[in-house]
VOBADO-71782 format. One record per residue (C-alpha): x, y, z. Coordinates in pm, whole numbers, padded with zeros to 5 digits, always signed. Layout:
% residues N
XYZ;...
END
This chain:
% residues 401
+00000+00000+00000;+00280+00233+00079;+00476+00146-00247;+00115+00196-00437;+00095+00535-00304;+00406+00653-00330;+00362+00600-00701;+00083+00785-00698;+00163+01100-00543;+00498+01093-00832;+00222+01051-01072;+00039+01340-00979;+00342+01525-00949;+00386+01457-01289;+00012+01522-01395;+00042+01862-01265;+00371+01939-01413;+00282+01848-01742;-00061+02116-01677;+00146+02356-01556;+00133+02581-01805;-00264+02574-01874;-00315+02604-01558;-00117+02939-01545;-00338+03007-01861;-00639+02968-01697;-00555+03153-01352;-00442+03462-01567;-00720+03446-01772;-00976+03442-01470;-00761+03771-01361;-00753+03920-01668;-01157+03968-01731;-01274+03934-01328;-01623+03864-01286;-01779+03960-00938;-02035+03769-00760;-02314+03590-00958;-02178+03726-01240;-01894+03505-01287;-02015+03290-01609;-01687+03376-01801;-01524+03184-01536;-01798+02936-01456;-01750+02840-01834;-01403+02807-01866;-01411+02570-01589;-01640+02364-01659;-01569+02333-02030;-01210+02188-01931;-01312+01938-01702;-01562+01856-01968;-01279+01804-02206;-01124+01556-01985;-01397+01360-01934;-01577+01501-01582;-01986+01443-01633;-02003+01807-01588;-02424+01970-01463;-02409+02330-01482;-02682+02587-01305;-02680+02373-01000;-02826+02446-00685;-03041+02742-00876;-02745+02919-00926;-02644+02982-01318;-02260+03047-01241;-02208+02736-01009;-02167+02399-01146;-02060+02035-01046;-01806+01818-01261;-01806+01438-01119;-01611+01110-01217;-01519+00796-01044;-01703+00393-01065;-01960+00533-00827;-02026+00843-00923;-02389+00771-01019;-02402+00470-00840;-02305+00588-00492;-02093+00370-00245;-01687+00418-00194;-01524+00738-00053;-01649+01054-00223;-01414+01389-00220;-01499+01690-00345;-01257+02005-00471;-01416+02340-00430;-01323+02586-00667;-01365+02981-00577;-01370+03230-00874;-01578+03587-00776;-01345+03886-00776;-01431+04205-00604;-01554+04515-00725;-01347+04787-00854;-01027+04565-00694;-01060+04227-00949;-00854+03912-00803;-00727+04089-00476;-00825+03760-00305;-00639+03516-00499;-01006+03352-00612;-00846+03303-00970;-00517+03093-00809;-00830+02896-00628;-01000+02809-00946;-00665+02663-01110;-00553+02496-00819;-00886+02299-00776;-00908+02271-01121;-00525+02156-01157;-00607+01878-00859;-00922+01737-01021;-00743+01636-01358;-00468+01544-01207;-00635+01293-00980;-00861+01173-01256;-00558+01084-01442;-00315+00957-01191;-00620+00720-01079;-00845+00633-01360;-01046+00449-01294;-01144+00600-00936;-01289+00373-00685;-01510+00567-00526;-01624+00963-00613;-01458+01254-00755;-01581+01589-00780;-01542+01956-00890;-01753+02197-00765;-01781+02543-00890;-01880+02760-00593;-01973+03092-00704;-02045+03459-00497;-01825+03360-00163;-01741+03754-00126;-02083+03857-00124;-02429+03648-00157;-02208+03287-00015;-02290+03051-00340;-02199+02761-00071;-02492+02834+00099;-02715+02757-00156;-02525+02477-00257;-02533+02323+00046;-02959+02378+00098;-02915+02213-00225;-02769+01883-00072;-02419+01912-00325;-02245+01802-00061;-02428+01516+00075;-02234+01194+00122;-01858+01406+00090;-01597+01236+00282;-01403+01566+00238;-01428+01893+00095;-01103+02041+00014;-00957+02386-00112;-00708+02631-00037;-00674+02989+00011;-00413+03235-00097;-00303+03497+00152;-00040+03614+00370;+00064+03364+00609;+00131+02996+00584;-00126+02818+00752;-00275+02476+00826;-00601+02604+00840;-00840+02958+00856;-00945+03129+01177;-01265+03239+00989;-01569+03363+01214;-01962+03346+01207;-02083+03662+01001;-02416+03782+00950;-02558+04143+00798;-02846+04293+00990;-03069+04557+00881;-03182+04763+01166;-03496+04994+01072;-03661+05280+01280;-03996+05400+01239;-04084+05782+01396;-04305+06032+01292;-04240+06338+01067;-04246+06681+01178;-04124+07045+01113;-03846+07106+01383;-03997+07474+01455;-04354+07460+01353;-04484+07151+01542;-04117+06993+01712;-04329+06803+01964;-04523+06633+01739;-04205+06471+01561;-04065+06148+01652;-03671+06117+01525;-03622+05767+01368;-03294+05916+01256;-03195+06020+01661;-03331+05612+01764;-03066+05480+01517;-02790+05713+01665;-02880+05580+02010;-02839+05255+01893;-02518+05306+01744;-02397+05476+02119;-02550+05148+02269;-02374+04896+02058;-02033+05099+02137;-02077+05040+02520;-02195+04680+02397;-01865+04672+02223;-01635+04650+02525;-01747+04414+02712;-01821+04145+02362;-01579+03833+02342;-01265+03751+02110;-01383+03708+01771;-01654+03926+01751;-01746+04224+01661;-02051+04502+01504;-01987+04752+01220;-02258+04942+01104;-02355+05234+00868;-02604+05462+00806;-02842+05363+00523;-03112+05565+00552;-03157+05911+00761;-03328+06162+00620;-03411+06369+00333;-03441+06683+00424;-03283+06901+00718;-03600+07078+00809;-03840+06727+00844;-03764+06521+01108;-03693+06204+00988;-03992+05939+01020;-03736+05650+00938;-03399+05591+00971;-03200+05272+00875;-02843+05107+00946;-02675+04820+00832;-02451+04622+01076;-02186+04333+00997;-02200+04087+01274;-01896+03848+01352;-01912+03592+01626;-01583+03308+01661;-01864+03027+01656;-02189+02993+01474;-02359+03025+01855;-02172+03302+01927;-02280+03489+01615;-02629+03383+01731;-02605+03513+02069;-02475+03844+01919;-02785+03920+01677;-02967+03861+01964;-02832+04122+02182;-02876+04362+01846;-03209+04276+01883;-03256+04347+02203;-03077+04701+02185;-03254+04783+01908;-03563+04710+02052;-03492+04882+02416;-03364+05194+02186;-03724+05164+02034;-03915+05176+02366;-03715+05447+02563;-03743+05706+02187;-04109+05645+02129;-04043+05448+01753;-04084+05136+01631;-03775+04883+01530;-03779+04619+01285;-03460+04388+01280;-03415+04183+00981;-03094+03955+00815;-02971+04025+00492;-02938+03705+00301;-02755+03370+00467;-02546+03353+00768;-02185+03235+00724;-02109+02964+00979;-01734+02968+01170;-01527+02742+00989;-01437+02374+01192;-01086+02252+01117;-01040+01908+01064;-00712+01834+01168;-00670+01486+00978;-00699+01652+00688;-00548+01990+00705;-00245+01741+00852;-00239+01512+00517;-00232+01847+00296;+00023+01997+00505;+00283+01705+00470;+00197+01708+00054;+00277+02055+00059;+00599+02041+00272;+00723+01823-00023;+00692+02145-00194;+00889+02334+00033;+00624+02527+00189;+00584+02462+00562;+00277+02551+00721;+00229+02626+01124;-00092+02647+01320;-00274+03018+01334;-00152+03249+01562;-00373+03265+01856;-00614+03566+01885;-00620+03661+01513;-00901+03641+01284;-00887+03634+00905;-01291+03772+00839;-01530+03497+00717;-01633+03245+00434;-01912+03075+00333;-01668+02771+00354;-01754+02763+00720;-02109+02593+00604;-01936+02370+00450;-01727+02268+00684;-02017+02229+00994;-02162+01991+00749;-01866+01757+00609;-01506+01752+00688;-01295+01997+00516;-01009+02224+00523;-00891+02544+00453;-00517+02601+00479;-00386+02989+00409;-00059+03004+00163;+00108+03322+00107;+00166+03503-00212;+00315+03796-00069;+00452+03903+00299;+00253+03943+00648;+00321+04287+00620;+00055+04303+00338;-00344+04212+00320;-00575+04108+00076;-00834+04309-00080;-00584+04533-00232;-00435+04645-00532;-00066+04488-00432;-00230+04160-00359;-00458+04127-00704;-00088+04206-00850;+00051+03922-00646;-00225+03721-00802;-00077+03766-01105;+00305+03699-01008;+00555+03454-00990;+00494+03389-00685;+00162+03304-00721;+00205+03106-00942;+00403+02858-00787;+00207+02842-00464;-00135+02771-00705;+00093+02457-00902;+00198+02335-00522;-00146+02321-00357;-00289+02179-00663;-00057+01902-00650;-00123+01910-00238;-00475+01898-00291;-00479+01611-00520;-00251+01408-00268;-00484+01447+00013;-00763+01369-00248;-00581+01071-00341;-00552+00970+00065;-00913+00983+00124;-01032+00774-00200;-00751+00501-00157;-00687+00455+00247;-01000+00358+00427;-00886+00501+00778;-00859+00862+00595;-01253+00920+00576;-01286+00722+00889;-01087+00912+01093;-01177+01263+00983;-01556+01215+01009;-01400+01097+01357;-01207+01434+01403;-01534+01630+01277;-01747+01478+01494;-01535+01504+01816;-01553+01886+01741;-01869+01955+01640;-01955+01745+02004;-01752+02036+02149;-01913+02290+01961;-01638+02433+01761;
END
């Protein structure tokens, strides 16, 4: 078993390699024309057309979503039965800013891992899949594919992440957006003043509340809001008033527990300014993301052969939220971090779309393809792989993390 699997990691060494190039092709020209979320079908088509090519049963428009898509092979992938792994491929850029997440090195990585697998063990005992997961910066495509039951039966769900540190897995949070809405009563400030009810002066006091909320609120979470809605006119006093808030909680419960105590600001503001509050989410909630150490430990040791080495997160900081979190409450998964450019730099600017673009980019996107296709090749041909990480999963979703 050893000797068979050594021979298959060289083979996929080998299978990416000889991509190497088309893959670059592809990641440059996802960066080239970025597409943001929903809108991706440039990308969405490129994808899908060249696991089409090498012979992936490809079912675009899944999960009512006309950008996402779902590219399976395998003996049982209409069958069912055997180990079932599934690649998730990101590929939304952000407005005004393009690829300055690295979404484009996401899509050729996953994309470089699923033919390389396919080739290195066709035929595949068991289930292999692509999955095109569009709108993860805004809208979370993953949600709906998940409602959609895409992921039912996954042994594990693997990607990786560009960024700025080397890590076995993402500190990602629990984030919701909350829409906060006041309802007064108009009135001239001079003529009839006590007649008025300020829906814009309610959402100010909410905003004062939530900052004494703010000191006393646990690691990993967090409120930022803005004004939506105040007013029209200086002379009227505004009948409604309206804020957005982004919500972050470390866990899913904690995020839960959070929108509650909006709620119940919001509604105490209402009763001590005479209005009316109405306290509504804006689209899905992204869950917290649950490492599975099994695998983030097989895809660590295939990338070492790289020569990347990748440490645990260090403690205390958080790197935002992904709709990969609902994902991973569901099915075991990972989400390593691999930098493209220095700590001292972020994403979701213009140095790191350029990084995107770079040599070193480049290389990191041809050595987690080939790390994600090892650990892809672990779960569908060792038995104790699956075992033990729906072990690992369920040991921490018993401990709710």
């Amino acid at each position: 078993m050893t000797h068979s699997l050594e021979s298959v990691y060289a083979r996929i060494e080998q299978e990416v390699a000889a991509r190497a190039d088309r893959l670059w092709d592809v990641s440059l020209a996802l960066h080239r024309e970025p597409e943001t979320a929903y809108e991706e079908r440039r990308a969405a088509g490129l994808l899908a057309g060249e696991l089409e090519r090498a012979g992936f049963l490809v079912e675009r428009g899944v999960a009512g979503l006309p950008t996402a898509f779902t590219a399976r092979t395998g003996t049982a992938a209409e069958l069912g039965g055997g180990p079932s792994v599934a690649l998730l491929m990101e590929y939304d850029a952000l407005p005004q800013l393009g690829h300055a997440c690295g979404h484009n090195l996401i899509a050729a990585a996953g994309l470089g891992a699923a033919l390389a697998v396919r080739a290195a063990l066709d035929p595949i005992a068991g289930t292999l899949s692509a999955v095109g997961t569009p709108a993860e910066e805004t809208g979370g495509g993953k949600l709906d594919e998940v409602a959609a039951g895409l992921f039912d039966g996954v042994d594990a769900a693997l990607m990786f992440h560009p960024g700025v540190y080397d890590w076995t897995w993402a500190p990602l949070t629990a984030s919701a957006q909350v829409r906060v809405g006041f309802h007064g009563r108009a009135a001239h400030p001079t003529g009839n003043p006590t007649e008025g009810i300020d829906a814009l002066g309610a959402l100010i006091q909410l905003f004062n509340t939530l900052g004494v909320l703010d000191r006393r609120l646990p690691a990993g979470s967090h409120i930022q809001g803005i004004v939506t809605e105040g007013g029209r006119a200086t002379n009227i006093v505004p009948d409604y008033a309206e804020g957005l808030f982004g919500l972050r909680g470390e866990t899913t419960s904690a995020l839960a527990e959070l929108v509650d105590e909006l709620r119940s600001c919001a509604q105490g503001v209402a009763l001590a300014t005479g209005t009316t509050a109405e306290v509504t989410d804006v689209g899905g909630r992204y869950e917290h993301f649950r490492v599975n150490d099994v695998l983030s430990g097989l895809f660590a040791r295939h990338l070492q052969a790289a020569g990347i080495t990748l440490t645990e997160p260090e403690a205390g900081v958080y790197l935002g939220s992904s709709d990969i979190g609902n994902v991973s409450t569901r099915v075991p998964a990972i989400h390593p971090f691999v930098a493209i450019m220095g700590s001292k730099g972020s994403d979701h600017t213009p140095q790191f779309a350029r990084a995107a673009a770079g040599p070193r980019g480049r290389r990191v996107m041809l050595a987690a393809a080939r790390a994600l296709a090892g650990t892809a090749a672990d779960v569908l041909l060792r038995p104790d792989v699956p075992a033990r990480a729906w072990a690992a999963f369920e040991k921490k979703a018993a401990a709710g993390l």
